[in-house]
DRENFIMAR-110419 format. One line per field, with one value per residue (C-alpha): residue number from 1; residue in three letters; x, y, z. Coordinates in nm, 4 decimals, padded with zeros to 6 digits. Layout:
<sites>
koltor <- c(NUM,...)
lumdren <- c(Ala,...)
x <- c(X,...)
y <- c(Y,...)
z <- c(Z,...)
</sites>
This chain:
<sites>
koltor <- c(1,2,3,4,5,6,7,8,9,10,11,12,13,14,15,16,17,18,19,20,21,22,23,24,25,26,27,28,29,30,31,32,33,34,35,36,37,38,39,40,41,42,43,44,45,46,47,48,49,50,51,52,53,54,55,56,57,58,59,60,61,62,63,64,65,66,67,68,69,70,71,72,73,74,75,76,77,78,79,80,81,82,83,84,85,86,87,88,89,90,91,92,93,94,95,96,97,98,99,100,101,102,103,104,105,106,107,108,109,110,111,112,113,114,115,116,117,118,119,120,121,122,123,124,125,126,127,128,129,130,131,132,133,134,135,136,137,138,139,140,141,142,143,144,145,146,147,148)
lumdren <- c(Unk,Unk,Unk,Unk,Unk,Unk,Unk,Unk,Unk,Unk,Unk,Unk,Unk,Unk,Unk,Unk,Unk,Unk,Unk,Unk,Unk,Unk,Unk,Unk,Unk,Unk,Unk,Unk,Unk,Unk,Unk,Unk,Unk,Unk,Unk,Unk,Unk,Unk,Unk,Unk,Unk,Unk,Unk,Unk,Unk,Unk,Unk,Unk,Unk,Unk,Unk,Unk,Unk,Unk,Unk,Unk,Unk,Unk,Unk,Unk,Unk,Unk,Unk,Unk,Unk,Unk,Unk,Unk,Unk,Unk,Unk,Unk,Unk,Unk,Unk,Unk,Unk,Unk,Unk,Unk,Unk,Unk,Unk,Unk,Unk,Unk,Unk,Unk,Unk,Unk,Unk,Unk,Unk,Unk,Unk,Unk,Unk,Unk,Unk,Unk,Unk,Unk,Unk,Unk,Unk,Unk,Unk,Unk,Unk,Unk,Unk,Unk,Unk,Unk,Unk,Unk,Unk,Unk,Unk,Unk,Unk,Unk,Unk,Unk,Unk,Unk,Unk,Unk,Unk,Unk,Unk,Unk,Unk,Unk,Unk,Unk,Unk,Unk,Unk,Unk,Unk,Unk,Unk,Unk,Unk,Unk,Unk,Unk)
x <- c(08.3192,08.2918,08.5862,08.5921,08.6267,08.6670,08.5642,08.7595,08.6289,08.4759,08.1728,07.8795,07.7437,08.0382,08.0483,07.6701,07.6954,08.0165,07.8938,07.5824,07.7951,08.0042,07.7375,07.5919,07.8697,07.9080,08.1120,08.1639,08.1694,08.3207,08.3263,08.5192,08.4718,08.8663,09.1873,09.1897,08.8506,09.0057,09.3181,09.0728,08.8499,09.1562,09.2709,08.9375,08.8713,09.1626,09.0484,09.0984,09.1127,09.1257,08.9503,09.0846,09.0563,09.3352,09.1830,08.9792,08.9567,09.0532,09.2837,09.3615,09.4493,09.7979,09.9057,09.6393,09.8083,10.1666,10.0507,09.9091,10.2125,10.4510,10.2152,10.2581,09.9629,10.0783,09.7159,09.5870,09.4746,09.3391,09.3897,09.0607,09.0530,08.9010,09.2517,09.4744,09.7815,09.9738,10.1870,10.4186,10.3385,10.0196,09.7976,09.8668,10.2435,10.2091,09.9833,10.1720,10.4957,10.3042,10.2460,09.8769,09.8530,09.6625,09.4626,09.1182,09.0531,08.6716,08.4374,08.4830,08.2402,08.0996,08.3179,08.6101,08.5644,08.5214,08.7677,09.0462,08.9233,08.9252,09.3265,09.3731,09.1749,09.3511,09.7027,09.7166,09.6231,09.6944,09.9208,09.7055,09.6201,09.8191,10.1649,10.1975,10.4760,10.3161,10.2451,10.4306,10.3267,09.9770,10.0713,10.1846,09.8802,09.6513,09.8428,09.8173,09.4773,09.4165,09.5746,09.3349)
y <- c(11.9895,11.5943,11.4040,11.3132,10.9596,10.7995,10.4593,10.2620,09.9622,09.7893,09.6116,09.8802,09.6916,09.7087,10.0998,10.1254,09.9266,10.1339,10.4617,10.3703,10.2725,10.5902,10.8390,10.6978,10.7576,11.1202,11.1233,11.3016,11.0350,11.0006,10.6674,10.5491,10.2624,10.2169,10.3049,10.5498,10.7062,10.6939,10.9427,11.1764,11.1614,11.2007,11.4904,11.6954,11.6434,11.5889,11.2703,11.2993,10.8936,10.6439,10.3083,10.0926,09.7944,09.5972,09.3731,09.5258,09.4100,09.8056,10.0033,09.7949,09.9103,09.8510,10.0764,10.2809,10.3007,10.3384,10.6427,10.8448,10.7763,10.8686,11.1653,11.3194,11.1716,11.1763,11.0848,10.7484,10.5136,10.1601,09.8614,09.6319,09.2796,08.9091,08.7876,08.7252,08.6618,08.8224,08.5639,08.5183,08.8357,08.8836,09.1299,09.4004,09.3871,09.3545,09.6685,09.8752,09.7938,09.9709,10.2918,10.2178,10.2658,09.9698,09.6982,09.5709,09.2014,09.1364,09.0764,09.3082,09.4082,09.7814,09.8581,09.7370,09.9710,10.2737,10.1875,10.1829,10.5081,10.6719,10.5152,10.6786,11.0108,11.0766,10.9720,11.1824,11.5267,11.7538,11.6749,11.4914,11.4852,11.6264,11.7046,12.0979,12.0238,11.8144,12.0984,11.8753,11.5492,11.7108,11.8532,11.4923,11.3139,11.4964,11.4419,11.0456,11.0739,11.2800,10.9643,10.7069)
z <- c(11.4902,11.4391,11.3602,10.9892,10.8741,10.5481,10.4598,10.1797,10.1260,09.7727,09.9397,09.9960,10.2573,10.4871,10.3815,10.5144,10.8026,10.9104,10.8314,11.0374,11.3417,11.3566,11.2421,11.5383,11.7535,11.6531,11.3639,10.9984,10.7833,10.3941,10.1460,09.8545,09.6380,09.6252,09.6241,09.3901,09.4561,09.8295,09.7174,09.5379,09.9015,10.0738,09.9051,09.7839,10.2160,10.4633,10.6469,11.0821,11.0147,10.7230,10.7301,10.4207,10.3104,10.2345,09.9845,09.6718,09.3112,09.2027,09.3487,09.6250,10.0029,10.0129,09.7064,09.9101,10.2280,10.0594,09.8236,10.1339,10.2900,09.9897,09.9367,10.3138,10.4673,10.8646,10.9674,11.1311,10.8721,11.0017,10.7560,10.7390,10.6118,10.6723,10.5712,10.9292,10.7440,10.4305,10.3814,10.7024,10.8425,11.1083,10.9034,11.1831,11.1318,10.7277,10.7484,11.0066,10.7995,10.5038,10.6937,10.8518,11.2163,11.3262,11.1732,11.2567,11.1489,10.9877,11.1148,11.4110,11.7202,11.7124,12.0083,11.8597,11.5927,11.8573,12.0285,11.7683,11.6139,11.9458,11.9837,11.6470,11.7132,12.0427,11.9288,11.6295,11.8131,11.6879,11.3575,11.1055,10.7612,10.4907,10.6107,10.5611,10.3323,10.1020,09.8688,09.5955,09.7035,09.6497,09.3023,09.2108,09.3899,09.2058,08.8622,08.9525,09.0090,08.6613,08.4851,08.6523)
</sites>
């Protein structure tokens, strides 16, 4: 069974072009809009990877990338974003300090993009997704995600 991956991201275009490039390569691929369309992804279909954006006029990455983490998510999630720098921090650092796993900087190459979802695939075997002990961080996810 493919490896399922789900794209965050607000621009469409990016969403098309990167479902194109990992369909290609073999993979199961999911989209959100943003953030919070992202959690209700992320829950309704436990993600093998996250790709998020960082920057998004609605539910932005970052609150993003710190609910799945709050919520038990113990998967790979890889922060995307044109910005290099969040203030003083490289965007890597600022990313990996909010619980993603890597970061890819836009625009990147096709390969690059393989090549950090394979690093993510192959270092997250075999605990990923939902943490089994989430069951409450679940419960409260999905009474977030009511509210919104």
């Amino acid at each position: 069974m493919p490896a399922y991956i789900l794209i965050v991201d607000d621009d469409e275009n990016v969403r098309l072009t990167l479902r194109a490039m990992l369909e290609d390569a073999g993979y199961d691929i999911g989209e959100a809009c943003d953030g919070i369309a992202g959690l209700k992804a992320a829950l309704a279909r436990r993600p093998d990877v996250i790709l998020a954006d960082i920057v998004m006029p609605s539910g932005d990455g970052l609150s993003f990338i710190r609910d799945l983490v709050n919520w038990g998510y113990d998967g790979p999630v890889l922060a995307m974003s044109g910005t290099p720098t969040a203030g003083r921090l490289a965007l890597r650092d600022f990313a990996v300090r909010l619980g993603a796993t890597d970061a890819l900087r836009k625009p990147f190459t096709r390969d690059q993009l393989l090549s950090k979802v394979g690093r993510a695939l192959q270092a997250s075997q075999p605990a990923n997704g939902i943490a089994s002990g989430a069951a409450d961080s679940a419960s409260s996810l999905r009474c977030l995600i009511s509210r919104a």
